[in-house]
Backbone as CSV, one residue per row, in Angstrom:
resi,resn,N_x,N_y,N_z,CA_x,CA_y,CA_z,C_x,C_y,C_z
1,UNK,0.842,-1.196,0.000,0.000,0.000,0.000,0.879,1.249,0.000
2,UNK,0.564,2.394,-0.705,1.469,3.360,-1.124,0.667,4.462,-0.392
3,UNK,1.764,5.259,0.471,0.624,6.340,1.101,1.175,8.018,0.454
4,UNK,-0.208,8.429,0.014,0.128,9.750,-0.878,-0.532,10.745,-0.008
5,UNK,-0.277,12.255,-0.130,-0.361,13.178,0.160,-1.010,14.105,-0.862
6,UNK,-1.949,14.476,-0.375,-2.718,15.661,-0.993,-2.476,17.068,-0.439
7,UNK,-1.981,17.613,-1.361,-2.048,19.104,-1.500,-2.423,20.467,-2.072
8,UNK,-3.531,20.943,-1.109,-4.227,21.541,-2.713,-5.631,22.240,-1.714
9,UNK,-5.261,23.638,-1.999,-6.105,24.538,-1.257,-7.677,24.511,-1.176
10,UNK,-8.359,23.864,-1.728,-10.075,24.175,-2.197,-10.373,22.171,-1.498
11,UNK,-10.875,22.426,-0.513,-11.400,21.364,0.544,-12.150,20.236,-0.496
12,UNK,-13.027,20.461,-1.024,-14.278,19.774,-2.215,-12.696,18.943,-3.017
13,UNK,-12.225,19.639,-3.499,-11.130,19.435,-4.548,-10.101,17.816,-3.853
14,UNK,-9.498,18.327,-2.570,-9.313,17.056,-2.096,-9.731,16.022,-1.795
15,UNK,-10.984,16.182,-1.713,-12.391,15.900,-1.108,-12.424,14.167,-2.290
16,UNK,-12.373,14.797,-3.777,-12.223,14.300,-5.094,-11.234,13.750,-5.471
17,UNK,-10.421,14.328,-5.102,-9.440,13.359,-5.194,-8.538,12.271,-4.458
18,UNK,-9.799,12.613,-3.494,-9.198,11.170,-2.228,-10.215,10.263,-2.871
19,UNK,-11.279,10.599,-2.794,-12.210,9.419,-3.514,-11.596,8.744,-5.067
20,UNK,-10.846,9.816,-5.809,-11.003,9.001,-7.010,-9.671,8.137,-7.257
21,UNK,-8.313,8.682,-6.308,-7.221,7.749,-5.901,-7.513,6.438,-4.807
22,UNK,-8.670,6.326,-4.001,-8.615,5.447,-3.792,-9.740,4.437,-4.209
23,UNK,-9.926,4.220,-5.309,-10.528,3.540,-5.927,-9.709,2.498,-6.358
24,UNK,-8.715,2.731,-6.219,-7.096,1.971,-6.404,-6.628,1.377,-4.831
25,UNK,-7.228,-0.054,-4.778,-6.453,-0.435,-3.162,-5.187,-0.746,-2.813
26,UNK,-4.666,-0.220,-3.932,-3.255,-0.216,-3.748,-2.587,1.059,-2.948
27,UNK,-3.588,2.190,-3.069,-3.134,3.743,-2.878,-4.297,3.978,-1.579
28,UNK,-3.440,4.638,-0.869,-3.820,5.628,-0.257,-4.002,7.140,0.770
29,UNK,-4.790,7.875,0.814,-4.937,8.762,0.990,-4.234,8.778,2.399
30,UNK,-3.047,9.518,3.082,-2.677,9.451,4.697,-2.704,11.033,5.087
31,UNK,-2.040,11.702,4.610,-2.236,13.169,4.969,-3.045,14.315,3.835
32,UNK,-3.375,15.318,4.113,-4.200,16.755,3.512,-3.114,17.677,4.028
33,UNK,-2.810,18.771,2.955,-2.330,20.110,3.185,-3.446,21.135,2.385
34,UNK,-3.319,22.438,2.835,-4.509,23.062,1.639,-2.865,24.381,1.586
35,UNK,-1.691,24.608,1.711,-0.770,25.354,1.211,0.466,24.889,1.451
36,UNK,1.280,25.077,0.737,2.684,24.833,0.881,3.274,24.648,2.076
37,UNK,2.778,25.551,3.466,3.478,25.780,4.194,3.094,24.719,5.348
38,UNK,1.849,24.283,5.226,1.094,23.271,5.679,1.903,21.707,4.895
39,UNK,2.166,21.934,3.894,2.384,20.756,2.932,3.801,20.509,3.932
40,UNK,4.960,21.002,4.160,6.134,21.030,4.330,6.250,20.464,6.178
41,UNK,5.413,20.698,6.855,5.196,20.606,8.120,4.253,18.891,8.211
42,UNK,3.395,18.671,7.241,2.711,17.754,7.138,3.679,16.310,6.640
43,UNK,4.352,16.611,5.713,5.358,15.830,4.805,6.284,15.202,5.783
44,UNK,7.072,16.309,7.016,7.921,15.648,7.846,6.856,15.079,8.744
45,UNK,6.086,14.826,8.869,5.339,14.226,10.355,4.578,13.408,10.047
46,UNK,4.089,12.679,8.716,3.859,11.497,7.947,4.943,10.667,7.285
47,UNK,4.597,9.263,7.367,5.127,8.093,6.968,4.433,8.568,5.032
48,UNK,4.921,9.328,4.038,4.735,9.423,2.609,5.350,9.170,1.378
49,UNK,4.739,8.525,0.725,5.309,7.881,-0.309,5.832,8.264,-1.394
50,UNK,4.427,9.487,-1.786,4.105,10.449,-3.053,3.676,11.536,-2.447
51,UNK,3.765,13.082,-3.111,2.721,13.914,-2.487,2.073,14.500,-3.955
52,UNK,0.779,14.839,-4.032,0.519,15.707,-4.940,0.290,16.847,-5.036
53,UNK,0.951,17.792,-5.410,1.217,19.061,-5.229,0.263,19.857,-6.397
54,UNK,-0.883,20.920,-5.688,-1.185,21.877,-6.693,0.010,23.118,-6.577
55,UNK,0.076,23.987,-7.372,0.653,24.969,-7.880,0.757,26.328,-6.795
56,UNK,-0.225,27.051,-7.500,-0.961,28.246,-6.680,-1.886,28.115,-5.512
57,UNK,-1.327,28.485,-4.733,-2.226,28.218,-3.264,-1.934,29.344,-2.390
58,UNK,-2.741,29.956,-1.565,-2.228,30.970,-0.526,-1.106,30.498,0.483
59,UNK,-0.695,31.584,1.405,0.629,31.709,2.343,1.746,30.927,1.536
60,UNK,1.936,29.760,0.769,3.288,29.281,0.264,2.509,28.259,-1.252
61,UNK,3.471,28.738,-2.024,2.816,28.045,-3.351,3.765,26.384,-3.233
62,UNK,2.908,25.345,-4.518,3.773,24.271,-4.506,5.058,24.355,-4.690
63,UNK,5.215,25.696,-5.953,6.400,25.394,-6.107,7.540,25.566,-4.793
64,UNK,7.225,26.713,-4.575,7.761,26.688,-3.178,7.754,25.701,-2.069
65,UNK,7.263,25.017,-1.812,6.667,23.822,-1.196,8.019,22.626,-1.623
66,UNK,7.992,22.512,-2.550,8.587,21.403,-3.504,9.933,21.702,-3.646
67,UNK,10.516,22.984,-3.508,11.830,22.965,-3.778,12.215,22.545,-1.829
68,UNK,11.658,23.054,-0.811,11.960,22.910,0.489,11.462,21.595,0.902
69,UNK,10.829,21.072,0.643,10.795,19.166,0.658,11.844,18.872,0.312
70,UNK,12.267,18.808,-1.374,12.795,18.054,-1.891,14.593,18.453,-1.118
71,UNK,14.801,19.884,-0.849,16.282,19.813,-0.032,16.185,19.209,1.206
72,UNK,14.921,18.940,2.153,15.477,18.482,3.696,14.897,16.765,2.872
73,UNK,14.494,16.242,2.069,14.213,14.886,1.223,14.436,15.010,0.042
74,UNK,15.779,14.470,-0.645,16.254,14.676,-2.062,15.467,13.504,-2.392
75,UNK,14.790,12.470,-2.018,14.437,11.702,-2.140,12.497,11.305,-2.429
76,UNK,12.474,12.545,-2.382,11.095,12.979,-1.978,10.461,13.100,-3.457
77,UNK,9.308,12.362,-3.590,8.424,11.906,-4.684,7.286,13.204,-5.096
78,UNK,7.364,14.156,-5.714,6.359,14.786,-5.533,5.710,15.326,-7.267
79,UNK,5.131,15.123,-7.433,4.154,15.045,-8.619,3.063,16.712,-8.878
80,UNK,3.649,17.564,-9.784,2.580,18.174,-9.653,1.201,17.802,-10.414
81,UNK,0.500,18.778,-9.475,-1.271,18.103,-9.949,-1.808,19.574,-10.120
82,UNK,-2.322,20.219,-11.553,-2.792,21.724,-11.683,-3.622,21.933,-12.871
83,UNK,-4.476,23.164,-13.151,-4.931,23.050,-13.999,-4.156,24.458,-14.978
84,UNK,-2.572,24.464,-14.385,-1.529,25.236,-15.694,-0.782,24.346,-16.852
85,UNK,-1.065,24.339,-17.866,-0.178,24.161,-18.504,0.952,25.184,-18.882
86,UNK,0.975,25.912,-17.782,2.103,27.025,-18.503,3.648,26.154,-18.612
87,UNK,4.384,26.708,-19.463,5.619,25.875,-19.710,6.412,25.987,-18.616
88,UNK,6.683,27.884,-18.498,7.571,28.070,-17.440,6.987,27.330,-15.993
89,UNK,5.849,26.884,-15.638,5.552,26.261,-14.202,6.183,24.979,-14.717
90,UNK,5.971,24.092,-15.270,6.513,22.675,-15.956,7.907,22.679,-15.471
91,UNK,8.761,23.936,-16.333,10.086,24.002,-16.246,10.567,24.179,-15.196
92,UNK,10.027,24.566,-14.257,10.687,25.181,-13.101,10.193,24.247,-12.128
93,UNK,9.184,23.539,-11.740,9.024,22.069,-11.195,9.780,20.821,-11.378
94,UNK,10.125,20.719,-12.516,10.464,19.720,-13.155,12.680,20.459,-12.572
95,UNK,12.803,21.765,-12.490,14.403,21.685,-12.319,14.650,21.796,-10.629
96,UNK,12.965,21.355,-10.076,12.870,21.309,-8.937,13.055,19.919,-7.725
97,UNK,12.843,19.579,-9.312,13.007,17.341,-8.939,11.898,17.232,-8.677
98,UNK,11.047,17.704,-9.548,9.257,17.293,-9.231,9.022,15.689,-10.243
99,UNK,8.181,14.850,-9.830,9.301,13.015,-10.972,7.400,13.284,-12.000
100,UNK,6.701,14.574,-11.462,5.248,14.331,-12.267,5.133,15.720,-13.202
101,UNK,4.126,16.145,-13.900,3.564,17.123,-14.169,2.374,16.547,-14.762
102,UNK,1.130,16.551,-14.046,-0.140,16.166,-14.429,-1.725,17.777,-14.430
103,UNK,-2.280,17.251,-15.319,-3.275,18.524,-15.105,-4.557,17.966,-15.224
104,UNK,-4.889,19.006,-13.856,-6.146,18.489,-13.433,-7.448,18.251,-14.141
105,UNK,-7.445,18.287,-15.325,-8.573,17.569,-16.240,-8.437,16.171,-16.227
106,UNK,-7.347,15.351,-15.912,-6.913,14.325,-16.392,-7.859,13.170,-16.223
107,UNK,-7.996,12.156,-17.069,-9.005,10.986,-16.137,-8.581,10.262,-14.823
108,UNK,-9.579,9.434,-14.153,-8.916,9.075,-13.059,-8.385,7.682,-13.326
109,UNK,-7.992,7.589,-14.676,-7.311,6.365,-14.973,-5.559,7.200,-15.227
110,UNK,-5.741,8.346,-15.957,-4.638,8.555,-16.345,-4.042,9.254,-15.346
111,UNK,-4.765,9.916,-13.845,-3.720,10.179,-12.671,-3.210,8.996,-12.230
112,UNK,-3.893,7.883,-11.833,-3.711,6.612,-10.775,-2.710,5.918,-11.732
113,UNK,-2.527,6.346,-13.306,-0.899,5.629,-14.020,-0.216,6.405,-13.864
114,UNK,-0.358,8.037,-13.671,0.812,8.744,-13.241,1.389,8.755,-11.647
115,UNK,0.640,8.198,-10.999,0.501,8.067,-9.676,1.849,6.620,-9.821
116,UNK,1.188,5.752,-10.132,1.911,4.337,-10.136,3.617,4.516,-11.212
117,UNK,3.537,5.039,-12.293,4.737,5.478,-12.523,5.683,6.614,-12.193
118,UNK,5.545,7.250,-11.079,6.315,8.091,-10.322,6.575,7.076,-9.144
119,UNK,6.036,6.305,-8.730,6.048,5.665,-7.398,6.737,4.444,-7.547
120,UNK,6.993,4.283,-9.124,8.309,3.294,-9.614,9.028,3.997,-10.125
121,UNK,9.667,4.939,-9.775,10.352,6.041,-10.660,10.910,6.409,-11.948
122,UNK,9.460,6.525,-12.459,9.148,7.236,-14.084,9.067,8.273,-13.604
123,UNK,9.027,8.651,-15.373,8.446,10.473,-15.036,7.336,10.608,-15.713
124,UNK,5.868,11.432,-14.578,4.880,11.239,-15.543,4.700,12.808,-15.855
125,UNK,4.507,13.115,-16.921,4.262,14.472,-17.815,2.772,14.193,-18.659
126,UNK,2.592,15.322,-18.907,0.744,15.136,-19.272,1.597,15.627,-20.730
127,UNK,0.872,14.600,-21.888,1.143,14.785,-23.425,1.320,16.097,-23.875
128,UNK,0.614,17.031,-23.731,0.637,18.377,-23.746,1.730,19.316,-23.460
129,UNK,1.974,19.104,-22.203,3.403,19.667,-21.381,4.540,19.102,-21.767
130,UNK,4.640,17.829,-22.095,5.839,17.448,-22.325,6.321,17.630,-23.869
131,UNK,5.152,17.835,-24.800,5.470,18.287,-25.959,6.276,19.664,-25.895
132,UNK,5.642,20.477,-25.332,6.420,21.849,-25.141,7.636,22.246,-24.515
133,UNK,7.661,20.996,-23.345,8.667,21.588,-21.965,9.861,20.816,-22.374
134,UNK,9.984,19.516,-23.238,10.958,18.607,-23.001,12.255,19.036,-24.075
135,UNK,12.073,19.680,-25.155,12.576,20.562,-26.343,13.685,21.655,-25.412
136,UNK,12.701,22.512,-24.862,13.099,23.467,-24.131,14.052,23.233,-22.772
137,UNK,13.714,22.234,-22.221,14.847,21.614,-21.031,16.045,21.325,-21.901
138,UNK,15.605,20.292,-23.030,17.233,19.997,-23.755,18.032,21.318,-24.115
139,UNK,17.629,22.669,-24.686,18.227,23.680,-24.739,18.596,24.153,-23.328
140,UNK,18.254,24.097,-22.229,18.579,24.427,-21.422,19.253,23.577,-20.824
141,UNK,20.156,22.623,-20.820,20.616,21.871,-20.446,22.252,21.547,-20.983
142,UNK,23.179,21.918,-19.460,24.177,22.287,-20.402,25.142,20.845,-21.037
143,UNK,25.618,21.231,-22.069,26.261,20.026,-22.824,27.337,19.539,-22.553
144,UNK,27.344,18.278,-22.443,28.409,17.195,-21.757,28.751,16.237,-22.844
145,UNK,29.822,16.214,-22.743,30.524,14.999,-23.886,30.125,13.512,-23.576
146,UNK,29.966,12.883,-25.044,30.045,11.190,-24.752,31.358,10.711,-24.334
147,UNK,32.177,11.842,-24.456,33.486,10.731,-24.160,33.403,10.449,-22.674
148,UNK,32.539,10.586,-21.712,32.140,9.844,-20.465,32.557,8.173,-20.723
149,UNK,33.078,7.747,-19.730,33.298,6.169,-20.027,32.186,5.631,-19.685
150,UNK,31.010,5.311,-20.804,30.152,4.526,-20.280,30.213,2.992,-21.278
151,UNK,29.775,1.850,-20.208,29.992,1.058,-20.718,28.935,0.252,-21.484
152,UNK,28.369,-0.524,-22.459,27.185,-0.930,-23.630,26.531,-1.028,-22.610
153,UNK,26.307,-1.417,-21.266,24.634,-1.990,-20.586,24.581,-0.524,-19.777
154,UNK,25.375,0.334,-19.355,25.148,1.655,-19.311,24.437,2.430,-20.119
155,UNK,25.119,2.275,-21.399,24.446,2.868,-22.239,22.666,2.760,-22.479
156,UNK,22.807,1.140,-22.548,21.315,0.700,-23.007,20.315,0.963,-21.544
157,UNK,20.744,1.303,-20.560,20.274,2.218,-19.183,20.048,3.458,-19.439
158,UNK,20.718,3.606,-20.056,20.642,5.520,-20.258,19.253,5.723,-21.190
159,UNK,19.638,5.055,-22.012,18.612,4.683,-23.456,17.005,4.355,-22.463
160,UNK,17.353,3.899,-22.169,15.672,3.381,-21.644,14.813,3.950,-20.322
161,UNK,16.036,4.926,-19.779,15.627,6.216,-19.472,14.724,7.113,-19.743
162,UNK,15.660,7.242,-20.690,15.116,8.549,-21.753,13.952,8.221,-22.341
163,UNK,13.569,7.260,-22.207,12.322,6.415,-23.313,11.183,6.663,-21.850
164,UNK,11.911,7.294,-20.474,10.627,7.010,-19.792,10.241,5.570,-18.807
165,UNK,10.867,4.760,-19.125,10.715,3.082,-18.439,11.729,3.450,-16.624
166,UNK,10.809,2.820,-16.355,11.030,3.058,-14.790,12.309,1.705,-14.389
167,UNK,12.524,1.791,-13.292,13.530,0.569,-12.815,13.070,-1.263,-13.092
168,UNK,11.717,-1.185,-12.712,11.100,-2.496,-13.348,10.824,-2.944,-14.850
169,UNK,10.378,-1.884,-15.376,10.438,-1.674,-16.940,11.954,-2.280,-17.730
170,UNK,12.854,-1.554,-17.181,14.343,-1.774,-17.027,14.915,-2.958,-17.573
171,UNK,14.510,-3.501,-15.667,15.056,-4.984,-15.575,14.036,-6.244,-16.258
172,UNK,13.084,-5.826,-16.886,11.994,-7.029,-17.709,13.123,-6.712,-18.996
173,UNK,13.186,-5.801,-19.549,13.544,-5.363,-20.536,15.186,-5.814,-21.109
174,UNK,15.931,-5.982,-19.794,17.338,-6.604,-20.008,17.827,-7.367,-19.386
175,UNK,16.594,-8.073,-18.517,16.628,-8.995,-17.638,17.346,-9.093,-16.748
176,UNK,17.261,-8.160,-16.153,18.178,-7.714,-14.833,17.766,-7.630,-13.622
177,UNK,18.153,-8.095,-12.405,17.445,-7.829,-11.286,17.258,-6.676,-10.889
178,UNK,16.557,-6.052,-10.383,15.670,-4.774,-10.042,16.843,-4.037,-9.240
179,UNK,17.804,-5.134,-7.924,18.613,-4.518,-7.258,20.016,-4.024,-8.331
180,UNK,20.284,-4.903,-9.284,21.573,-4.284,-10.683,20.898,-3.227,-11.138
181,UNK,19.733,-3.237,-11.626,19.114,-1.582,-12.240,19.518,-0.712,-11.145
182,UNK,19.056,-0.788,-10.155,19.381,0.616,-9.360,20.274,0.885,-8.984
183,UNK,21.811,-0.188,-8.887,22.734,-0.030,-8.864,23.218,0.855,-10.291
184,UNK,23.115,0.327,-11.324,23.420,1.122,-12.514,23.120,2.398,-12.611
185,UNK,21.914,2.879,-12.163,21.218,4.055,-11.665,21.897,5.155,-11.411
186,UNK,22.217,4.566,-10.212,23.133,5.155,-9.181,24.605,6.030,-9.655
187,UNK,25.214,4.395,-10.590,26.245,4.556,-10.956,26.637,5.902,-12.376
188,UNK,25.201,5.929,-13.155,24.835,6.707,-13.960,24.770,8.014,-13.576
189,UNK,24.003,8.338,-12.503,23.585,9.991,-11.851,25.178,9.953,-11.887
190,UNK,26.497,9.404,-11.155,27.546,9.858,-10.664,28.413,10.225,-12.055
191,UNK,28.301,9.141,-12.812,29.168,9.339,-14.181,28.624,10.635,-15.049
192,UNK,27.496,11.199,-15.155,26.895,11.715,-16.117,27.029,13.265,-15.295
193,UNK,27.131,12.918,-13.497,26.839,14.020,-13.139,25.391,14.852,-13.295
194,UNK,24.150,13.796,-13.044,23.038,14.030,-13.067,22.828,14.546,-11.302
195,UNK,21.782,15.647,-11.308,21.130,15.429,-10.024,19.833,14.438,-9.571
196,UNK,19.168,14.290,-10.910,18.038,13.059,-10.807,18.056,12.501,-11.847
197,UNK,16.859,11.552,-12.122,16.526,10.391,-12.878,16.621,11.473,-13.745
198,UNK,15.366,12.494,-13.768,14.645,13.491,-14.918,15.740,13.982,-15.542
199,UNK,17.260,14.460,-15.103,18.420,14.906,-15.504,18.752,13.540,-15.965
200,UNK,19.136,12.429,-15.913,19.533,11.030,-16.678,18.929,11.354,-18.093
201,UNK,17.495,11.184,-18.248,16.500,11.307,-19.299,16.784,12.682,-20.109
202,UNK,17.198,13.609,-19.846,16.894,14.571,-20.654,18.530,14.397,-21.327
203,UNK,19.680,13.908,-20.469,21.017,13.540,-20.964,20.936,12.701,-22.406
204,UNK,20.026,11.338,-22.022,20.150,10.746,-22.783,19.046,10.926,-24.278
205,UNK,17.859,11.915,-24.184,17.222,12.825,-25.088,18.352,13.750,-25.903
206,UNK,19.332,14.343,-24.910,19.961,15.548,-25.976,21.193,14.625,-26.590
207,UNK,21.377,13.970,-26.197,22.872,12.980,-27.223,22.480,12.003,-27.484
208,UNK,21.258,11.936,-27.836,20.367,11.249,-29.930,20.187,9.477,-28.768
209,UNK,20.316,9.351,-27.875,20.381,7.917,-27.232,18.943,6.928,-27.465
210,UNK,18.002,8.141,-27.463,16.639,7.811,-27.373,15.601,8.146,-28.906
């Protein structure tokens, strides 16, 4: 059972989306924030898995929220959930180590797969956003040589990254145990000099891998 966090100022709104995430008995609902500043105080004092973060909220926004999680938890799963598609919010979440960008029209089939592939660490992006934002990260992203020593099952790690496939995806895929993927992982952020997965993926997007 995976315990997620709702965050997100308008009561009804959480209200909805506790009901429609747990329709999934795999997931569930453990803490409510309705602002950032609530979110950050709530986050350390729950056992959380995922949080879902809206955007704009009074006293402290997500984004704000999300960059101060993710430094006292580099480890920290947090997904935004909004109804912006603006690029610059995308971009600036996403260089925040946010592993989601979902918008709140979405069905409640296509949150509870973005839900489940962040919580195996994919990255879930709504079709829309990632058409726009993922172009624009590779320009912004500064350029590093292949002459990195990476070695062919590195490589084909990097590759399947970038394609989006989470650590299980991975190891079906090259038949590897789940604990060698994340070792490789690991070994990848250090060689490439990534700060996250989402930095792995956009590495292996801008030098043609994918």
């Amino acid at each position: 059972m995976a315990n997620i966090m709702l965050v997100e100022d308008q009561a009804l709104v959480r209200q909805g989306l506790k009901m429609m995430i747990e329709t999934d008995q795999a997931l569930q609902v453990v803490a409510e924030a309705a602002n950032g500043e609530e979110a950050i105080y709530t986050y350390r004092t729950n056992q959380v898995d995922l949080v879902l973060m809206d955007i704009r909220m009074p006293v402290m926004t997500g984004l704000e929220a999300t960059k101060k999680i993710r430094e006292e938890d580099p480890l920290a799963k947090i997904v935004i959930l909004t109804t912006f598609s603006d690029d610059e919010y995308a971009l600036e979440a996403l260089k925040l180590g946010a592993v989601g960008y979902v918008l709140k029209d979405a069905d409640s089939e296509k949150l509870i797969q973005s839900i489940h592939s962040a919580l195996r660490g994919g990255l879930s992006l709504d079709d829309q956003v990632a058409a726009s934002v993922v172009p624009k990260l590779l320009t912004q992203t500064k350029e590093r040589s292949l002459s990195i020593d990476l070695n062919a099952r590195e490589v084909s790690i990097l590759r399947l990254i970038g394609e989006g496939k989470n650590n299980q995806e991975i190891s079906e895929a090259l038949f590897l145990s789940l604990g060698t993927v994340k070792n490789y992982v690991s070994q990848l952020l250090t060689k490439v000099g990534a700060r996250d997965r989402t930095q792995l993926a956009i590495f292996a997007i801008k030098h043609h891998l994918v």
